[in-house]
C-alpha positions as CSV (number, residue, x, y, z in Angstrom):
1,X,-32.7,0.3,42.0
2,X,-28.7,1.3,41.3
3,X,-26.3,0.9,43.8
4,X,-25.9,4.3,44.7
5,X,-29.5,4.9,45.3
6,X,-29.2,1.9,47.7
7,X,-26.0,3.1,49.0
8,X,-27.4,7.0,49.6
9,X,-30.8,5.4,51.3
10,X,-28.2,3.7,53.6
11,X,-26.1,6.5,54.1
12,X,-29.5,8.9,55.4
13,X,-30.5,6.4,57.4
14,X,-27.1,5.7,59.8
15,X,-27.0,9.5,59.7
16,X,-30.6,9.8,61.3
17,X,-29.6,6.7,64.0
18,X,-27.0,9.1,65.2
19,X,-28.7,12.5,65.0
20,X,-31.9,12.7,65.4
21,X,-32.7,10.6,68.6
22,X,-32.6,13.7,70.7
23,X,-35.7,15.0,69.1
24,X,-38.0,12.4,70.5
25,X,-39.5,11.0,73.5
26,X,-37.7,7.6,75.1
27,X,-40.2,5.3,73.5
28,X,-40.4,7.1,69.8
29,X,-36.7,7.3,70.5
30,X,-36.3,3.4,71.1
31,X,-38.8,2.7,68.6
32,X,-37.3,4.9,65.4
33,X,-33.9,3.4,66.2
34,X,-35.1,-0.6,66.2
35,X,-36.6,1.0,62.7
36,X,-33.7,2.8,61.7
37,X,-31.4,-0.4,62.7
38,X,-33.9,-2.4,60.2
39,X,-33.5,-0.1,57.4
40,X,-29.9,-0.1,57.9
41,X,-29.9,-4.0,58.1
42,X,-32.0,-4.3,55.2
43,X,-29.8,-1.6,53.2
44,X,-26.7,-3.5,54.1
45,X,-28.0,-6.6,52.6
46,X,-28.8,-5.0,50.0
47,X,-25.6,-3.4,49.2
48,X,-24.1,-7.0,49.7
49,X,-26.1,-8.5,46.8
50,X,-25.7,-6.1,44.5
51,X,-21.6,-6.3,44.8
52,X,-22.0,-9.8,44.0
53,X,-24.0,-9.5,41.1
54,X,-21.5,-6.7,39.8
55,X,-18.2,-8.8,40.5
56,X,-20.5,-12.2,38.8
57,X,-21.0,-9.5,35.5
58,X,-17.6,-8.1,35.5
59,X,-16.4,-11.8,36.1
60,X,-18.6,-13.2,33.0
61,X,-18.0,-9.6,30.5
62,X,-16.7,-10.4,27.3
63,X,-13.6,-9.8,26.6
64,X,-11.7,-9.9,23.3
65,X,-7.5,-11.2,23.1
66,X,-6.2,-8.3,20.6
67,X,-5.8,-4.7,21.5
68,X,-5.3,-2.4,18.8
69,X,-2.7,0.4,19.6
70,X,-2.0,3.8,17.6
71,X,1.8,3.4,17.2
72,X,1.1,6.5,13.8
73,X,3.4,8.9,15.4
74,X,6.0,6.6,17.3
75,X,6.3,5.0,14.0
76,X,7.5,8.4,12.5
77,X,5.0,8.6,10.1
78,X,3.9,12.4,9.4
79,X,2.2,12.7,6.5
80,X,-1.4,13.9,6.1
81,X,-4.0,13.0,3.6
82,X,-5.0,16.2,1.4
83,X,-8.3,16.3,-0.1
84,X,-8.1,19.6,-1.8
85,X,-11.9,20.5,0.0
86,X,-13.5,23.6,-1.7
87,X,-16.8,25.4,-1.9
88,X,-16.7,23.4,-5.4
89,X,-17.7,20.5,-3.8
90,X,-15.5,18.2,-6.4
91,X,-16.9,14.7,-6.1
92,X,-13.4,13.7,-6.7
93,X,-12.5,15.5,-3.3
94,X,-14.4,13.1,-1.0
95,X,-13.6,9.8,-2.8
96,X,-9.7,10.2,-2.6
97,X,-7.3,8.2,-0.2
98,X,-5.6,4.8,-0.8
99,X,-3.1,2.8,0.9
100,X,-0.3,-0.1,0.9
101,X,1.4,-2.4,2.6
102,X,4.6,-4.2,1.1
103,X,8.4,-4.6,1.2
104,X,9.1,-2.4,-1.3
105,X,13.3,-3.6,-0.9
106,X,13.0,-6.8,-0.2
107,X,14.4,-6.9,3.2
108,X,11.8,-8.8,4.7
109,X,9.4,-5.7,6.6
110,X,6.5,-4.3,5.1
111,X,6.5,-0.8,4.0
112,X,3.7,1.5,3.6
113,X,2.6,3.8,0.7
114,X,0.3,6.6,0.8
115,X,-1.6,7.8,-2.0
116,X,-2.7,11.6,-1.5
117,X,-5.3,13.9,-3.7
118,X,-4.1,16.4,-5.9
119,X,-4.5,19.9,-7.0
120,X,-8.1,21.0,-9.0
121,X,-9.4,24.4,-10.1
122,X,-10.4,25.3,-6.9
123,X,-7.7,24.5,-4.8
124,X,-4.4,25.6,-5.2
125,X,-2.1,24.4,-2.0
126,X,0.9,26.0,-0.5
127,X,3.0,22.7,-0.8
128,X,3.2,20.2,-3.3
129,X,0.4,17.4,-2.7
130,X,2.2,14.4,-2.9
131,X,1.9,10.7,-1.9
132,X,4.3,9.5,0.2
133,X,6.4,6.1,0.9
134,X,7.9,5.4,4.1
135,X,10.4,2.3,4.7
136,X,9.7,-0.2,7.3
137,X,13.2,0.1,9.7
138,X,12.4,-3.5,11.6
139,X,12.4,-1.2,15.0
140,X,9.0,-0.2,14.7
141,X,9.5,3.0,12.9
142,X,9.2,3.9,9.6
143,X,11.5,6.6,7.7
144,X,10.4,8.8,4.6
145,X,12.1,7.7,1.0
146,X,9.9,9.1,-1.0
147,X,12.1,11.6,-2.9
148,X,14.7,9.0,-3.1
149,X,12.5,6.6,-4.5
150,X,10.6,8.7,-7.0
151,X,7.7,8.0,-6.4
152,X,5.6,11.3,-4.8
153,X,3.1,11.4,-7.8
154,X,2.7,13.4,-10.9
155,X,1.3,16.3,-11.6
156,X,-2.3,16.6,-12.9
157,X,-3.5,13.8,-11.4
158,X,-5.7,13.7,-8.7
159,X,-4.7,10.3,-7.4
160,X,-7.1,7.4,-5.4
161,X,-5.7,4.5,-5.1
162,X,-3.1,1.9,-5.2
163,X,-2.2,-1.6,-6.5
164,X,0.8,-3.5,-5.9
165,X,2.2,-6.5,-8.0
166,X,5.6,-7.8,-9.4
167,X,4.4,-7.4,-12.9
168,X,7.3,-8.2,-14.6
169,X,8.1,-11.9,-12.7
170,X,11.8,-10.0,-11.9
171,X,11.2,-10.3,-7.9
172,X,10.2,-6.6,-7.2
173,X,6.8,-5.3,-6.5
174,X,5.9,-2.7,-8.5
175,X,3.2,-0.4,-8.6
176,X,0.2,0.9,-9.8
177,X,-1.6,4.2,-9.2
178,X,-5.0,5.3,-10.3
179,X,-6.2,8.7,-10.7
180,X,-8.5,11.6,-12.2
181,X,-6.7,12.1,-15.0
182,X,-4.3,9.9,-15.9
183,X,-3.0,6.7,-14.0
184,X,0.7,5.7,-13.4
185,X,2.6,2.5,-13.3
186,X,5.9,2.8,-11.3
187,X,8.5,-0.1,-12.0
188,X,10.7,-0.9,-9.2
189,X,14.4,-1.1,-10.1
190,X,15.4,-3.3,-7.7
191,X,17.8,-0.4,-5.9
192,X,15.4,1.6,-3.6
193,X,14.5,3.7,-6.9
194,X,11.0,3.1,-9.6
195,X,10.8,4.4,-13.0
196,X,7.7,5.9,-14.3
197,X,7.0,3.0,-17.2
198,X,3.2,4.1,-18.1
199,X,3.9,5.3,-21.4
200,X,5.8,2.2,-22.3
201,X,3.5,-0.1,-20.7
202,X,0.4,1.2,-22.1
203,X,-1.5,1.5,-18.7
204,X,-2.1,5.1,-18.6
205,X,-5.8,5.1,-18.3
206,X,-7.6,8.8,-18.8
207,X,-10.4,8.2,-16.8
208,X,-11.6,8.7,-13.2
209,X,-10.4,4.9,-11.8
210,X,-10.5,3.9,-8.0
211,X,-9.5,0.6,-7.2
212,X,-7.5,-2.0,-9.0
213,X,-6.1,-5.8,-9.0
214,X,-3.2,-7.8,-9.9
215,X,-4.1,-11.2,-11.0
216,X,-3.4,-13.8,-13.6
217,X,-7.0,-13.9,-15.3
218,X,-5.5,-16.4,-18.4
219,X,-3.0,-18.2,-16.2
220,X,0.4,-17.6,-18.4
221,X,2.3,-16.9,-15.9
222,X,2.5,-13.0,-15.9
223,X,-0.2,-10.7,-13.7
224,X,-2.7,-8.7,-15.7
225,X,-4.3,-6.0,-14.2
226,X,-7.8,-5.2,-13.6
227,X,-9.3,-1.2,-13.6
228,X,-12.1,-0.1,-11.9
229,X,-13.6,3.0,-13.5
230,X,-15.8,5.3,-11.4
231,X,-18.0,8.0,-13.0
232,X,-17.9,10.3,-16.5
233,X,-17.2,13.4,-14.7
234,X,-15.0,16.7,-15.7
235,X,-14.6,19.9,-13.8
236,X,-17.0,21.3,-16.0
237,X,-19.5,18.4,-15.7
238,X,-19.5,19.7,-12.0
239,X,-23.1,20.8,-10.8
240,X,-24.7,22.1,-8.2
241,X,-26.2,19.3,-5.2
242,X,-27.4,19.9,-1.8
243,X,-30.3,22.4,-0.2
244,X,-30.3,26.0,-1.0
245,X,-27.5,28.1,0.6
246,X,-26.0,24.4,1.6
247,X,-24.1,23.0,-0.8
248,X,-23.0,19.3,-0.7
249,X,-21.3,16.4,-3.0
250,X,-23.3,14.9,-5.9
251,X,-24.9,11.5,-5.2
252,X,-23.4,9.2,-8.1
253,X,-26.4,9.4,-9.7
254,X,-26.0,12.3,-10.8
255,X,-23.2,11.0,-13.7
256,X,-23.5,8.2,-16.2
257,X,-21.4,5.5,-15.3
258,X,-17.8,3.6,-17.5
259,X,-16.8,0.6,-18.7
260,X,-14.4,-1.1,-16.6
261,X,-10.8,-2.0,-17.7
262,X,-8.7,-5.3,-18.3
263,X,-5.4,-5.0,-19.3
264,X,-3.4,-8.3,-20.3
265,X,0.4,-8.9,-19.9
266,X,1.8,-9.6,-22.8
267,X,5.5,-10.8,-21.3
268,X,7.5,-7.8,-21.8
269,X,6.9,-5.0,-20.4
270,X,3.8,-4.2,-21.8
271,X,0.0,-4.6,-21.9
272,X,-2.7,-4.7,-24.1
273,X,-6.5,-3.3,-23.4
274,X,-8.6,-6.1,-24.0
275,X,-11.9,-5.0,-22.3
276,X,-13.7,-5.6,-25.1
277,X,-12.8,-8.6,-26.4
278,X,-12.7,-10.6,-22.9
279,X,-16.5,-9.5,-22.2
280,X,-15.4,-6.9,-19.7
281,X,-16.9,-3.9,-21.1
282,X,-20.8,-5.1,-21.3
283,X,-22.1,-3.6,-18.9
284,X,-21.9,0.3,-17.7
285,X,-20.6,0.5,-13.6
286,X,-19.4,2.6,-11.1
287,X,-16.5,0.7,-9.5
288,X,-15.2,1.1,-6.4
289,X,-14.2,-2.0,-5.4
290,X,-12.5,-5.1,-7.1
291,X,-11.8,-8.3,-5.8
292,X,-10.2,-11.2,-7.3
293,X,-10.7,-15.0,-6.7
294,X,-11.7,-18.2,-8.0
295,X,-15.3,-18.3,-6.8
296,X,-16.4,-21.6,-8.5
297,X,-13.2,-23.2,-8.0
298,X,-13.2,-24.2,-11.4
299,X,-9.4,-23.1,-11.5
300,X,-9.5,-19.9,-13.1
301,X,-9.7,-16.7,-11.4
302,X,-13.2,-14.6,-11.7
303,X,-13.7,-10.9,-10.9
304,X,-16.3,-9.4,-8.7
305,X,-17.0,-5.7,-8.5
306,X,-18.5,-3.2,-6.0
307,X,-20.6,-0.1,-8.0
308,X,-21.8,2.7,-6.3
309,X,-26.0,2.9,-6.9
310,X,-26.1,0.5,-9.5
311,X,-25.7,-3.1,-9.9
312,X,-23.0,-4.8,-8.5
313,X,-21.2,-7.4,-11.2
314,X,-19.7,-10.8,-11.3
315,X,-17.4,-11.6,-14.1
316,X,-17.2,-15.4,-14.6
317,X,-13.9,-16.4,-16.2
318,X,-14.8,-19.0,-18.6
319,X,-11.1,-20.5,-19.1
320,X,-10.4,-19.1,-23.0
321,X,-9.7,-15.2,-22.2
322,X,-13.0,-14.4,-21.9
323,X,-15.5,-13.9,-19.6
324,X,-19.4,-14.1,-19.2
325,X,-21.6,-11.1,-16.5
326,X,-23.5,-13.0,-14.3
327,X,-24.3,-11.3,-11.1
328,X,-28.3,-11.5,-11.8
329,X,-27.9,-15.3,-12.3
330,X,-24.8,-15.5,-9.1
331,X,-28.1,-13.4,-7.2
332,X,-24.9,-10.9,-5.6
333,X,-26.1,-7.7,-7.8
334,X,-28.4,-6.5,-5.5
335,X,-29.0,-6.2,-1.9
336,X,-32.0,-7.9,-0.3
337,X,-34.6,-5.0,-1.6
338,X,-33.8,-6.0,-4.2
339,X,-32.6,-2.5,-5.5
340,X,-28.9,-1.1,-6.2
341,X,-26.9,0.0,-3.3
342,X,-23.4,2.0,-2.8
343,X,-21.0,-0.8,-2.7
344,X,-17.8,0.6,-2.2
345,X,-15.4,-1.8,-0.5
346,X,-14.9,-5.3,-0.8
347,X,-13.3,-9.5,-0.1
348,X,-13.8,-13.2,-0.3
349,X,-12.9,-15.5,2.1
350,X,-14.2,-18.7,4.0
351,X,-16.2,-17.2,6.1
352,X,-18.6,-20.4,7.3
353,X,-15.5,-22.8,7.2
354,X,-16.8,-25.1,4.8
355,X,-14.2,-24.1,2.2
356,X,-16.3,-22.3,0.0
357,X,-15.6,-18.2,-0.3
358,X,-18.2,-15.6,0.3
359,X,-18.0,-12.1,-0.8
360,X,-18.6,-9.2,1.6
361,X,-19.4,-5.6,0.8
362,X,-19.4,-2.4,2.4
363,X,-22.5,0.1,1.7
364,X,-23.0,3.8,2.6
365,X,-25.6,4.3,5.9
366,X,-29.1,3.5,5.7
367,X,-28.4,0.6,3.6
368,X,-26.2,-3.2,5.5
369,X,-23.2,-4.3,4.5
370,X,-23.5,-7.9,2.5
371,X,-22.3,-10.8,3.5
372,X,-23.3,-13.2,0.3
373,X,-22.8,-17.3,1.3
374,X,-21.1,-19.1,-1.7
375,X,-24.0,-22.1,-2.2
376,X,-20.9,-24.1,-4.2
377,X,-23.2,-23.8,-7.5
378,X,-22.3,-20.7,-9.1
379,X,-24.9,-19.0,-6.3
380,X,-24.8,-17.2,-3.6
381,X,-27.4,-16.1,-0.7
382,X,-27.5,-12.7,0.8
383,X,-27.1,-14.0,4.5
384,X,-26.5,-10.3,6.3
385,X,-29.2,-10.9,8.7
386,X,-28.5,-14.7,9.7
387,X,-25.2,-13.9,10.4
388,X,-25.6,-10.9,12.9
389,X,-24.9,-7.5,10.1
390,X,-28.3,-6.5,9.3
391,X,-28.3,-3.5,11.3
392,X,-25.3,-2.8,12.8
393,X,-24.1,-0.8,10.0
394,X,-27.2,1.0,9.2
395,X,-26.1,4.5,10.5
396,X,-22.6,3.7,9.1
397,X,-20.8,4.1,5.8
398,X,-18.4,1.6,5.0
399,X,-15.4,1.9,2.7
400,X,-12.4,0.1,3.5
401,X,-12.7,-3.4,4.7
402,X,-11.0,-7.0,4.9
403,X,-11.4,-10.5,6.1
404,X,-8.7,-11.6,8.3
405,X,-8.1,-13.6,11.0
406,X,-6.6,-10.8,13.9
407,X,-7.2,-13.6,16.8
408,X,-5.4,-16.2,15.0
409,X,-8.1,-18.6,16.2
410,X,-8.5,-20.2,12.7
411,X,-11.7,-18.2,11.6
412,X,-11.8,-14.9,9.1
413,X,-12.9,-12.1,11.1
414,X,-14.2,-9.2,9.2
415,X,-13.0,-5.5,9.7
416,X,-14.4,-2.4,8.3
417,X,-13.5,1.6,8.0
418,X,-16.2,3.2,7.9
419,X,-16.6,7.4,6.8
420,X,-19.6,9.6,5.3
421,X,-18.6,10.7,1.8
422,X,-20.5,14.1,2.5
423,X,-19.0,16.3,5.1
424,X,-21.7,18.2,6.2
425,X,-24.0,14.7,6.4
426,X,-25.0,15.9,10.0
427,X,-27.1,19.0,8.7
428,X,-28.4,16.9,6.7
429,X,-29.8,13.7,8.5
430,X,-29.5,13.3,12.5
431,X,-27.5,10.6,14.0
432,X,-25.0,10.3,11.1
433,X,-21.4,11.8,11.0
434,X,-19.0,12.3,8.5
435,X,-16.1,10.7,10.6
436,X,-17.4,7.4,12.3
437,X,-16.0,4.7,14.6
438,X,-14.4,1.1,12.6
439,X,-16.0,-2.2,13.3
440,X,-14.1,-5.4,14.0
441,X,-16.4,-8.2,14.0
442,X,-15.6,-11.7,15.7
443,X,-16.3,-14.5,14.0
444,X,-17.7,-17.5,16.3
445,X,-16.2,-19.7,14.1
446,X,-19.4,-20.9,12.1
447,X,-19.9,-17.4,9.6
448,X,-22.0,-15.8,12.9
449,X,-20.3,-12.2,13.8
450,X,-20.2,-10.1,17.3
451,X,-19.2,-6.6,17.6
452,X,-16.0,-6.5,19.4
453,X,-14.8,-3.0,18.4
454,X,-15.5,-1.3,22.1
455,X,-13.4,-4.4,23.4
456,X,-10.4,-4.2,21.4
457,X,-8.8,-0.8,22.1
458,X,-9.1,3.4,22.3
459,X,-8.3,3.4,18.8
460,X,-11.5,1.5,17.6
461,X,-13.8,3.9,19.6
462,X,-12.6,7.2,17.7
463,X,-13.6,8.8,14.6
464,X,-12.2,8.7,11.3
465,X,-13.2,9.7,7.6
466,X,-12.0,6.2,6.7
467,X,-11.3,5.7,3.0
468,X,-8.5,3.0,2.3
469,X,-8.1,-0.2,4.7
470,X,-4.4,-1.9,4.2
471,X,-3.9,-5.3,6.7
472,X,-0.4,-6.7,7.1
473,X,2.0,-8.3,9.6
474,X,4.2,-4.3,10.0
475,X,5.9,-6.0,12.6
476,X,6.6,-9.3,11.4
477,X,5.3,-10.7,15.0
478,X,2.7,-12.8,13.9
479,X,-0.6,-10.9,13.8
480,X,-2.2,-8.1,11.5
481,X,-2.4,-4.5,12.1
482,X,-4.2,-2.3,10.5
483,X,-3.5,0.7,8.0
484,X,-6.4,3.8,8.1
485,X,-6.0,6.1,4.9
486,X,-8.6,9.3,6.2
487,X,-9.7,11.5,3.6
488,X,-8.6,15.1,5.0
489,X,-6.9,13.7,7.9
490,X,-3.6,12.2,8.9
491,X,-3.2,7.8,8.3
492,X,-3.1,5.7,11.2
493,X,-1.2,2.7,11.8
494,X,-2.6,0.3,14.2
495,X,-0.7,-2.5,15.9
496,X,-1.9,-5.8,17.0
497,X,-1.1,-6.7,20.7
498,X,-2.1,-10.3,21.7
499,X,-3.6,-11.7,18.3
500,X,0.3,-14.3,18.2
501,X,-0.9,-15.8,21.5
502,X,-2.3,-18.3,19.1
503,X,-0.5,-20.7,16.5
504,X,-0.1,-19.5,13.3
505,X,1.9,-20.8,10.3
506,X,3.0,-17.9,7.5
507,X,3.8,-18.4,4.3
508,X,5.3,-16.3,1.2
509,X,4.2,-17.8,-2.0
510,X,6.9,-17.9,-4.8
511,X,5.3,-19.1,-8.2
512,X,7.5,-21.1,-11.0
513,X,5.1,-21.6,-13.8
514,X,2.1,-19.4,-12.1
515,X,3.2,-15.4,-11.9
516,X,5.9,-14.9,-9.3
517,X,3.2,-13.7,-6.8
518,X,1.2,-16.8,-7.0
519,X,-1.8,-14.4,-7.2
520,X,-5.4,-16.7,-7.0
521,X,-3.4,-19.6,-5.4
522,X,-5.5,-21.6,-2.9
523,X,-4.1,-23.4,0.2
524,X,-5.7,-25.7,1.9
525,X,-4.2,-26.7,5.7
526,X,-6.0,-30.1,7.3
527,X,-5.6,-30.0,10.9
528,X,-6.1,-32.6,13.5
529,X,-9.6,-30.5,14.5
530,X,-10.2,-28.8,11.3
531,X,-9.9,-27.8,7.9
532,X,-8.8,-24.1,7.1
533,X,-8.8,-22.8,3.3
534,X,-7.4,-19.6,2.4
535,X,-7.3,-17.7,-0.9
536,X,-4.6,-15.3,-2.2
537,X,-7.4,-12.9,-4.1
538,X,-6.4,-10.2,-6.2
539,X,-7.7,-6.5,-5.1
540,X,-9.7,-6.3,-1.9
541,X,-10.8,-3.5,-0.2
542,X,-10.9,0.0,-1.5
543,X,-8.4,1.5,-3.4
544,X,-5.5,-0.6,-0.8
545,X,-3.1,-3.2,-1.1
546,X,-2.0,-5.7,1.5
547,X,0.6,-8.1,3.0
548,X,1.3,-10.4,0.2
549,X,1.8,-13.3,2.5
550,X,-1.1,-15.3,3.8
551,X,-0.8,-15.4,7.9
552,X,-3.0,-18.6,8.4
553,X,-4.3,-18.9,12.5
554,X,-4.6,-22.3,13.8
555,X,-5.8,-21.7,17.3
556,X,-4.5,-24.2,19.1
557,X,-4.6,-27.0,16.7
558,X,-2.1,-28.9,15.4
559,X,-1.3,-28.9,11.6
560,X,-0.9,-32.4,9.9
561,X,-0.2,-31.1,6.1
562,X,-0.5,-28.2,4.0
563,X,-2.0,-28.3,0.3
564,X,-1.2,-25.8,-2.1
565,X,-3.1,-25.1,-5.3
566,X,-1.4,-23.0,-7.8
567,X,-2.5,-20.4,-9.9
568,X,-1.0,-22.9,-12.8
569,X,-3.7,-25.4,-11.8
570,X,-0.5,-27.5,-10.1
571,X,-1.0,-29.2,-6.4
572,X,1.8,-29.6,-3.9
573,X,1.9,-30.9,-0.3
574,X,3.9,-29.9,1.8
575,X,4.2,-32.2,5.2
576,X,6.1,-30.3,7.2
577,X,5.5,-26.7,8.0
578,X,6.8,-24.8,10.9
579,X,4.9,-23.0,13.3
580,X,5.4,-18.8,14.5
581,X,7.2,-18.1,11.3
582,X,7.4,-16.8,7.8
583,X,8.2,-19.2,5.1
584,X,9.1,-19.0,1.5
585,X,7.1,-22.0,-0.1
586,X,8.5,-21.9,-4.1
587,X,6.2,-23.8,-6.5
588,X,7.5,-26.4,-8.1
589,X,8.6,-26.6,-12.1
């Protein structure tokens, strides 16, 4: 019985005591009031326990340190995401929306990118579609530079998403746009401007790509970069999809898959496609998501990819610029049917703590995300249900996601944006939207996850068409916030409040004889409790770029020295490292 029940029984009752004794005889009258005096007694009592038992609950409620507030239009950012929607029903007009995080200037404050749609047959907009890049202040507001910059996009493109990496080894992140049509490589000039190099770089990919990844594959010293290609799809390739009279996107299934891409840097400026001849372009996918670590720790960097309804692959590097397919053998092509599913976004991190990296994949609804456990053999187990996922995401599809630590507590959390690709999903199938609530899941610090979204701010309970996920420390304060890229919405930046109340050391990676962005590099912090390892990967996500520096939470632990692992295969201690700040860490010669 509720409270209020008990408390209305209670409230008759006293009302009777008083009113009613003038209806009856003295003795009925002295009897119903010893009655109603019980009942009151008893409802009293009642009403006593029950307020215990609600202050003991409210008392032992979970409750979760970081608070997630919408700072998007205090931050001056007013840019929308266009996704040039028609009665078409373009695939490409669903998939679009990608994001970044990065000091584009190098004054020390991460600044965002935005990567927007573009114009198709069917949509002709009354402004420009552009992308946009807005530089970080250090007040907690962003300004727009895209004009000045140069970098709003070209035309004829209908753009996705975004990679970021100093490809050149001169000390400025560049960066690297993929598209329907044709993608783009931007140089930075080192004076608040980019140059449009793709022609001379020989990047410019004529396909329909999504994600891509910076990352030193044959450890020279000089990034290479890694294409995901989606689907073989033309405006005329469009078909009808959906019920009669009710027209929707294609399922992927519909198109025949690509060959994904490898480009190697060949030290000056330019690159070569080596697909072929590095084993890359064996096996047919639809990528949507890349990652890029070493996950046999064998020293060399291996590739792991998320296809939408067909197998995901692992790319093994075998150390001579080549590389061998073994997701079948790895057991992390399929889900735990057995069968394909939609991956779409995608990391590895140490998830367990036992310094090994699992890989973690978001799926579209009706199907979990994956959490895979690295068994340290060149294996990996699908562990969804053991660690608390199997369900959770079943009505849910997930897109953006990342493994962080927002708490600082010295365990990866895992976030994820979710969004339907169709937008009219609901006439479709009950209980499933287009725009759906994020998750952020705690770890417990063993690899076992809670759902702490309702407990970590307004933000987290709303709906978005989430595409891209960026993560970086915006404010330089020493947690992450979060970076929502909505397909047919406005982005929103999120700010962490509360996840600095524990330790953290952070560190900027500067490589000698690895790439300048020290890309794969693996650190390893051994504290008095603990050990913590973190990886720099390549990619992550979908269609995003993040903080380049690795924020590392301790809890409350106490650090007694940091190893670092370069990308070069060379291993440096460092025995001293400050607490609550940023700090350059340059790799020795």
């Amino acid at each position: 019985m509720t409270r209020r029940l008990w408390q209305e029984i209670f409230e008759v009752e006293l009302f009777g005591c008083c009113c009613m004794g003038a209806a009856y005889s003295r003795l009925k009258k002295l009897t119903m009031v010893y009655y109603r005096l019980f009942l009151c007694v008893v409802c009293g009592l009642v009403l006593v326990a029950i307020s215990k038992t609600e202050a003991l609950v409210m008392q032992d409620r979970p409750s979760y340190r970081v608070q997630f507030v919408d700072v998007t239009e205090s931050a001056g950012i007013k840019w929308r995401h266009d996704n040039a929607a028609s009665s078409e029903k373009y695939l490409i007009e669903t998939m679009t929306g990608g994001g970044a995080m990065f000091d584009y200037d190098g004054d020390g404050w991460l600044d965002i990118y935005l990567v927007n749609g573009g114009e198709t047959p069917a949509y002709k907009p009354l402004q420009p579609i552009r992308n946009a890049l807005y530089r970080n202040k250090g007040d907690g507001t962003f300004t727009d530079v895209t004009d000045r910059a140069g970098v709003a996009g070209l035309p004829g493109r209908v753009y996705n998403g975004v990679a970021v990496g100093d490809y050149d080894n001169d000390g400025w992140p560049d960066i690297y746009l993929t598209a329907f049509g044709e993608n783009t490589l931007y140089r930075n000039n080192g004076n608040g401007t980019f140059s449009d190099v793709t022609k001379k770089a020989g990047v410019g990919l004529s396909l329909w790509s999504t994600s891509a990844a910076f990352f030193d594959y044959d450890r020279d010293g000089w990034l290479d970069l890694f294409v995901c290609n989606y689907v073989e799809w033309d405006y005329d390739k469009n078909v009808y999809c959906g019920a009669p009279k009710l027209r929707s996107y294609c399922h992927p299934d519909t198109f025949k898959g690509l060959y994904q891409t490898l480009y190697r840097n060949n030290g000056d400026g330019t690159f070569v496609d080596v697909s072929r001849k590095a084993g890359i372009a064996v096996e047919l996918g639809k990528g949507l998501g890349v990652v890029t670590a070493d996950f046999n720790d064998d020293g060399w960097d291996d590739i792991y990819v998320a296809n939408d309804a067909v197998r995901n692959l692992l790319f093994k590097n075998k150390g001579d610029g080549t590389f061998e397919e073994i997701a079948l053998i790895a057991e992390c092509a399929y889900g735990l049917n057995g069968k394909p599913q939609s991956g779409m976004g995608v990391d590895f991190g140490d998830l367990d703590g036992d310094g090994l990296g699992e890989l973690f994949v978001t799926n579209i609804d009706n199907e979990p995300n994956n959490v895979w456990r690295n068994n340290g053999d060149e294996t990996f187990s699908d562990v969804t249900v053991q660690v608390g996922l199997g369900d959770v995401a079943m009505p849910y599809s997930g897109f953006g996601t990342r493994m962080a630590d927002f708490d600082n507590d010295g365990d990866l959390d895992l976030f994820v944006l979710n969004g339907h690709p169709l937008d009219n999903i609901h006439l479709f199938r009950d209980k499933v939207r287009w725009d759906e609530e994020p998750f952020l899941f705690d770890n417990d610090g063993r690899g076992k996850f809670s759902n702490v979204s309702s407990l970590a701010g307004a933000p987290l309970m709303r709906r978005y068409a989430g595409r891209a996920l960026a993560v970086g420390d915006y404010d330089n304060d020493g947690d992450l916030d979060l970076l929502f890229v909505n397909n047919g919405q406005p982005p929103v930046l999120l700010r962490n409040d509360g996840g600095n109340a524990n330790s953290w050391i952070g560190l900027k990676l500067r490589g000698s004889r690895s790439a300048r962005d020290a890309v794969g590099a693996r650190v390893k912090l051994v504290c008095e409790d603990r050990v913590i390892v973190r990886t720099k990967v390549g990619g992550s996500s979908y269609q995003s770029a993040h903080d380049p520096r690795l924020l590392i939470g301790i809890g409350k632990s106490k650090v007694k020295y940091v190893e670092i692992r370069w990308p070069s295969g060379s291993v440096e201690r460092l025995d001293v490292v400050p607490t609550g700040k940023y700090i350059e860490v340059q790799e020795k010669r």
